[in-house]
LOMAR-746191 format. One record per residue (C-alpha): residue in one letter; x, y, z. Coordinates in steps of 0.2 Angstrom, whole numbers, plus 5000, padded with zeros to 4 digits. Example, Ala and Ser with C-alpha at 12.3 -4.5 7.8 and 13.67 -1.06 7.14 Angstrom:
REM LOMAR-746191
A506249785039;S506849955036;
REM end
This chain:
REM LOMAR-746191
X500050005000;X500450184995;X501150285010;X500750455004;X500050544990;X502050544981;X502050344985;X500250334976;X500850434961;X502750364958;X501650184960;X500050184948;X500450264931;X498550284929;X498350394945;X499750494942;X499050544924;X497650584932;X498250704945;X499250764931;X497650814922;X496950924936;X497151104935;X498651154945;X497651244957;X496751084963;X498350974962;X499351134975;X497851114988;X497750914988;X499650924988;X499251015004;X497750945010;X498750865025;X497850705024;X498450545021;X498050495002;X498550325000;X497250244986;X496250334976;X494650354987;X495550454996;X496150564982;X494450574974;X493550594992;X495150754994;X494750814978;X493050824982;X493150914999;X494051034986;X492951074969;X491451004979;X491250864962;X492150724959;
REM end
């Protein structure tokens, strides 16, 4: 299991292109976020709390 959100990026190429996508404003703040994100629930649920859509 992914022990951060770097670890979840360097380790599923899928994911990684997907964070990628996001506007660089939504990837500074779940960058940021100070959770834990080590699957992509918790990315998606981060995002989210974010832009308030998935």
């Amino acid at each position: 299991m992914a022990n951060g959100l770097s670890d979840l990026l360097a380790s599923n190429a899928d994911i990684n292109q997907y964070f990628a996508s996001l506007p660089a404003n939504v990837q500074n703040v779940v960058s940021g976020c100070g959770e834990d994100i080590c699957t992509l629930e918790d990315l998606l649920r981060c995002i989210k709390g974010v832009c308030g859509t998935c």
